[in-house]
C-alpha positions in Angstrom: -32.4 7.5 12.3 -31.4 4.5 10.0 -28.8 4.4 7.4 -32.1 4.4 4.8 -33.5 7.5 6.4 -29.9 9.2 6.3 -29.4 8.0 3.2 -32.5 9.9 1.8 -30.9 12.9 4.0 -27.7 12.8 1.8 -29.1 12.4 -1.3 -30.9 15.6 -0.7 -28.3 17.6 0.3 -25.1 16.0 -1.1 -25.6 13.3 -4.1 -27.1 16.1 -6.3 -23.3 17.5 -6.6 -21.4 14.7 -7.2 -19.7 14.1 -10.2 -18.6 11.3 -12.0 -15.5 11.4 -14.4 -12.2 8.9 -15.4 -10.1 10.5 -12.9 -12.6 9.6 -10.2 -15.5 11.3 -8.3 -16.1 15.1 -7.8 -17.8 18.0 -6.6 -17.4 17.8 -2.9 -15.5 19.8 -1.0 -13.3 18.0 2.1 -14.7 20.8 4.9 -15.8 20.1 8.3 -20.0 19.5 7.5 -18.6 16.7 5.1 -16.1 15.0 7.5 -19.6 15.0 10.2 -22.0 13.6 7.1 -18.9 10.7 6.7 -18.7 10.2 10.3 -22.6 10.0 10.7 -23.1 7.8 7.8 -20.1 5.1 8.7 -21.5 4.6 12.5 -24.8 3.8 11.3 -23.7 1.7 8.6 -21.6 0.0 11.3 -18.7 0.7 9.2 -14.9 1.1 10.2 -12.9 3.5 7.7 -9.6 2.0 6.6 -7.3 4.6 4.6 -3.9 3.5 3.2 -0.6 6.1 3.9 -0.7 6.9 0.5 -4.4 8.7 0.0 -5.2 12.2 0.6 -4.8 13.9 3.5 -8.4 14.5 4.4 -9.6 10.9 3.6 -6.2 10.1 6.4 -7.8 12.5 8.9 -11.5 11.4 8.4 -10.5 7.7 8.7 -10.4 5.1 11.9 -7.0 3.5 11.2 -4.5 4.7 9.1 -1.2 2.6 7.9 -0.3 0.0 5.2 -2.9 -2.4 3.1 -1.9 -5.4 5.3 -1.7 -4.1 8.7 -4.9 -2.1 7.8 -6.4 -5.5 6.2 -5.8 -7.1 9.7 -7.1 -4.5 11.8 -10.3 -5.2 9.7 -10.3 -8.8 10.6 -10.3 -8.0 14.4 -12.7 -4.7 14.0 -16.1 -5.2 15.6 -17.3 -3.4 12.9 -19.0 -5.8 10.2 -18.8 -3.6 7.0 -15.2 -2.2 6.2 -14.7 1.1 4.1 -11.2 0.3 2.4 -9.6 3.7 0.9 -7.1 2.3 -0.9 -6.7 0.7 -4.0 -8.7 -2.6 -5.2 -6.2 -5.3 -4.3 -6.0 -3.9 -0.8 -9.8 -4.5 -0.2 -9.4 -7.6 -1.7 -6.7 -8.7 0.7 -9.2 -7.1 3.7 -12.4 -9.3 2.3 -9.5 -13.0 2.2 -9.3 -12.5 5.5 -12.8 -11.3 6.5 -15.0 -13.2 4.3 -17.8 -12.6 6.8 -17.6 -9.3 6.2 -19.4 -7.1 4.0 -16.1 -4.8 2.5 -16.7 -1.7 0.3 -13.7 0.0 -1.5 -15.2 4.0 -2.6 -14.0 3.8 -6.4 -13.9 0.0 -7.5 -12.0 1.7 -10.4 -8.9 2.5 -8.2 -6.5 -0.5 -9.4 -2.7 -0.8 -9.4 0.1 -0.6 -11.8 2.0 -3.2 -9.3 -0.5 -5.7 -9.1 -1.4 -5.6 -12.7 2.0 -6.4 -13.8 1.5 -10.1 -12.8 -1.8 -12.0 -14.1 -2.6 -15.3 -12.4 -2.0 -16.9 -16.5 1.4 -15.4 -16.1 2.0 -16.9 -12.7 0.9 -20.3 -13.7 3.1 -20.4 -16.9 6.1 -19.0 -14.8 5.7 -21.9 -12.5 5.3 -24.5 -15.2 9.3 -23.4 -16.3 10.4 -23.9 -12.4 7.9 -26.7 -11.3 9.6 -27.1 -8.0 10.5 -23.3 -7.0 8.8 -21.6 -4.0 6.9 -18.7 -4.7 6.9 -15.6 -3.0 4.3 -12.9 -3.7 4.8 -8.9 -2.6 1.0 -8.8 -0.9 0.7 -5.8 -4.0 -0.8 -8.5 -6.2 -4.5 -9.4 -6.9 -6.6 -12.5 -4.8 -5.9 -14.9 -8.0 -1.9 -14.5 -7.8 -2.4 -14.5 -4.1 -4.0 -18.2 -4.4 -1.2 -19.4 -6.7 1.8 -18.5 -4.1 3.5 -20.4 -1.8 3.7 -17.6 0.5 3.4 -13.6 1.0 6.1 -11.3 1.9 5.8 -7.6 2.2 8.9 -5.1 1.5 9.6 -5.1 5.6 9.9 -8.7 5.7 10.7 -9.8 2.0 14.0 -10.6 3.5 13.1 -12.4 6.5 10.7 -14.5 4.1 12.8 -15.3 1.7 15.7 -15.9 4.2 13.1 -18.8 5.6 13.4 -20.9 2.6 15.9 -23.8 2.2 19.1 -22.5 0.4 18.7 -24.9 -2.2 15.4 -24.3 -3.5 14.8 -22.2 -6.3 12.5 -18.7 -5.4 10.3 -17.4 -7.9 9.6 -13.4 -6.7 6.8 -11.6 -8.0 6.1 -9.1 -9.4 8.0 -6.0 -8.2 11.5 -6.0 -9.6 13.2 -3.1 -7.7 11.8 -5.6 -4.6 13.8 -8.4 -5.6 16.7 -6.9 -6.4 17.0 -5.8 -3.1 16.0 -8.8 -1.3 18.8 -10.5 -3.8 21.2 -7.4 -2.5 21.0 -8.3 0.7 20.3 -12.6 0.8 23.3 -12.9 -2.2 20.8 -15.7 -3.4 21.6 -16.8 -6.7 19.0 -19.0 -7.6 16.1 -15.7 -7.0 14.0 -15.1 -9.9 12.6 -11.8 -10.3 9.3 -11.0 -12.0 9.8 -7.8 -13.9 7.0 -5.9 -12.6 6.9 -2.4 -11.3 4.6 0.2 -9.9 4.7 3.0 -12.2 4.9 6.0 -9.4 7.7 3.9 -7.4 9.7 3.4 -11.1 9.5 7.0 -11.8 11.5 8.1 -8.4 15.0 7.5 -10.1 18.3 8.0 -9.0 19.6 10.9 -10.4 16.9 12.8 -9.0 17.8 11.3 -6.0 21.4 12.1 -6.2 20.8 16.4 -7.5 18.2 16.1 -4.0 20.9 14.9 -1.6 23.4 16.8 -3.3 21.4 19.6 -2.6 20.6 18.9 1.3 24.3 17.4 1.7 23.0 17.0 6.2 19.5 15.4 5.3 18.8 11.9 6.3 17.2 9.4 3.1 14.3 7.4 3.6 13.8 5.1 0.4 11.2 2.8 -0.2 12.8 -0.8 -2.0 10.1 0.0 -4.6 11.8 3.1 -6.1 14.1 2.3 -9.0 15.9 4.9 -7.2 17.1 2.1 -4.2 20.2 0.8 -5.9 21.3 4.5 -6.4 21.2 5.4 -2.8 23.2 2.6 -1.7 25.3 3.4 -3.9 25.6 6.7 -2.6 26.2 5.6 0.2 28.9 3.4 -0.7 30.7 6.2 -2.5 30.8 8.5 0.5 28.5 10.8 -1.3 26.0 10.6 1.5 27.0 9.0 5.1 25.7 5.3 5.2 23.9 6.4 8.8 22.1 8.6 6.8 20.6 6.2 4.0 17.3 4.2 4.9 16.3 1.6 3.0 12.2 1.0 4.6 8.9 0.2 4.3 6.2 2.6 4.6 5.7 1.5 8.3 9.5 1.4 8.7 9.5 5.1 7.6 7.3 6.3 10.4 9.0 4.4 13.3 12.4 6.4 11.8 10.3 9.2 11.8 9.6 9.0 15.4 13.5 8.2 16.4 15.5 10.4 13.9 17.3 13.3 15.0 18.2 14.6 11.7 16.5 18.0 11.0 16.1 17.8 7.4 14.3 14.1 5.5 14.2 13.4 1.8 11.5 10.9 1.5 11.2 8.4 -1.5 7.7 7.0 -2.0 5.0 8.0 -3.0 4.1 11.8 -1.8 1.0 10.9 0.1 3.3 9.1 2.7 4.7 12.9 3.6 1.4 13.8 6.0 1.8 10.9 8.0 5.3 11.6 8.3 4.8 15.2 9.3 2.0 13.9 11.8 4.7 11.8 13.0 7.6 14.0 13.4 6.6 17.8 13.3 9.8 19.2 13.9 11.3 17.6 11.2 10.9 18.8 7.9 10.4 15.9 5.2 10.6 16.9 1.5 9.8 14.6 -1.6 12.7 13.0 -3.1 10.1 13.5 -6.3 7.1 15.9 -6.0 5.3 14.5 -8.6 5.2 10.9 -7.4 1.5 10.5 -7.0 -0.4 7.6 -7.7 -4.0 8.6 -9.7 -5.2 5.5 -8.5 -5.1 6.2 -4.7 -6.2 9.4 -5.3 -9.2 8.3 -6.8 -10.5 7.8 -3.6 -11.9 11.1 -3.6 -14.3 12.9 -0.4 -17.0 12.2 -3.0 -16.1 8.7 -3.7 -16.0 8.0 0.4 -19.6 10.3 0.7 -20.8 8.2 -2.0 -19.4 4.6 -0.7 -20.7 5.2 2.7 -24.4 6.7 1.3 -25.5 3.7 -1.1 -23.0 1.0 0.2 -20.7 1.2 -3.0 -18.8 -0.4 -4.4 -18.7 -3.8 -2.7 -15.5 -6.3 -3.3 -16.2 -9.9 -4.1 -13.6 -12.4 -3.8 -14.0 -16.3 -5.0 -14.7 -18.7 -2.1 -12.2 -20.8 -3.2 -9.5 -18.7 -4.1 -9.6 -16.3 -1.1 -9.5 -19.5 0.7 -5.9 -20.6 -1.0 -4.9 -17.1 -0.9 -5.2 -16.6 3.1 -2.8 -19.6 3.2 -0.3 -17.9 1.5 -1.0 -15.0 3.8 -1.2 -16.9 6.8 2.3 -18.5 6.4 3.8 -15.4 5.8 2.5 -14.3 9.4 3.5 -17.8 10.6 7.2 -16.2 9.9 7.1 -13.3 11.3 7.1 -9.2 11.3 3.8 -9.2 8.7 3.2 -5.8 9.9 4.6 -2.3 8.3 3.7 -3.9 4.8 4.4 -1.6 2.1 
């Protein structure tokens, strides 16, 4: 059977009930003749299935790899697949098309953006360099292909640090464009002469710190895992240094940092701060230990836009496809590629 024949297959029998509305795609329902159809479809179209930590739990279980956008974008680079289904958000499967421009990528809602990544245009960029013509910029790999091609290099939250660290004391850092980001990586360089985009991604933002405090309060022997995007980071170190909560007990990581604690923790008890999506990988993880939601409500509409539909859809008419400029994808895997040049790239987010 081809993918046209198969295609005609699933119109028949699955097209007719999706839906189309602003929250996304509908009308399908996540069960076992669905995950076979998805299957089916993405080995004939010679398609691997990316899904970020963040989207639902079927579209994790359906899906090759699971993990962060960048790890996942470079697993796509070495897949032997040559189409790559990217359930994530858009500036993920753009990062997955810079550095597989020979391959064909689809992303299953091209209307699932991100609140981070818009909060930093490639005009803003430009006129923020033109006031510190000789700073080096570093961009959280959150941000779109075009800011991408105006950075110096990448950084993601495991090895903002690290990056940042790299660059001569006396140079001036622009840091873009997640604020709670950069105020950590300032925390913890003491550089003085960081500048700090004030961007934010809006689920991240909302995770604050007196919810955070009323949770630990409440669960007084339960280990923190944070994520340096909440605006709730500078509260649990401050916690911490109080002696409200043991500093053994507060973890300051990256999505892929939270699952290798997951793995190693002994705690029995794990109030997580990200977004919620991130608890089922978690609970694959570690099964004994029960992991709650710092915030139960922190749930990003645009990952979750990346509906069973949207992937039944993606997968059936080869929808929707991401396009990157030649010459900006070019200039923006430079900035990726020195990040990697300095180390720990992976366990992005």
């Amino acid at each position: 059977m081809t993918v046209t024949d198969l295609t005609s297959e699933s119109r028949s029998s699955w097209t007719s009930r999706i839906t189309n509305g602003p929250a996304g795609y509908g009308g399908i329902v996540a069960d076992e003749q669905w995950a076979a159809a998805v299957r089916r479809l993405a080995d004939l179209r010679n398609a691997t299935i990316l899904a970020h930590n963040y989207q639902l739990p079927a579209i994790q279980d359906v899906a090759d790899h699971v993990g962060d956008s960048l790890a996942l974008s470079r697993i796509a680079a070495e897949a032997p697949e040559d189409t790559i289904v990217f359930c994530g958000v858009h500036f993920m499967a753009e990062t997955a098309k810079i550095l597989s421009p020979q391959k064909t990528v689809l992303i299953p809602d091209q209307r699932a953006g991100c609140s981070l990544a818009d909060s930093i245009t490639a005009e803003d960029l430009r006129a923020w360099k033109a006031e510190y013509p000789d700073a080096v910029v570093v961009s959280y790999v959150n941000t779109t292909a075009a800011v991408k091609a105006l950075t110096d290099v990448c950084c993601t939250s495991a090895n903002a640090v690290e990056v940042v660290a790299s660059i001569p004391a006396d140079r001036e850092v622009l840091f873009c464009p997640d604020q709670f980001l950069g105020a950590h990586v300032r925390r913890v360089t003491g550089r003085t002469n960081l500048h700090v985009w004030a961007g934010e991604c809006h689920v991240h933002a909302g995770i604050n710190g007196d919810e955070l405090a009323a949770q630990a309060k409440a669960h007084p022997d339960a280990e923190l895992f944070v994520h340096p995007e909440c605006g709730c980071a500078t509260s649990a170190l401050y916690l911490a240094g109080e002696g409200a909560v043991p500093d053994d007990r507060v973890k300051i990581l990256s999505t892929g940092g939270m699952l290798e604690a997951a793995r190693q923790t002994s705690a029995r008890q794990v109030l997580v701060a990200t977004e919620i999506g991130m608890l089922h990988q978690l609970r694959r993880a570690a099964p004994g230990v029960d992991f709650q939601a710092v915030n139960d409500r922190a749930s990003c509409g645009y990952m979750k836009m990346i509906t069973p539909a949207a992937l039944l859809r993606c997968l059936t008419d080869g929808a929707d496809e991401v396009h990157v400029d030649p010459d900006v994808a070019a200039a923006a895997r430079r900035s990726v590629q020195r990040m990697i040049e300095i180390g720990q790239p992976g366990g992005g987010e």
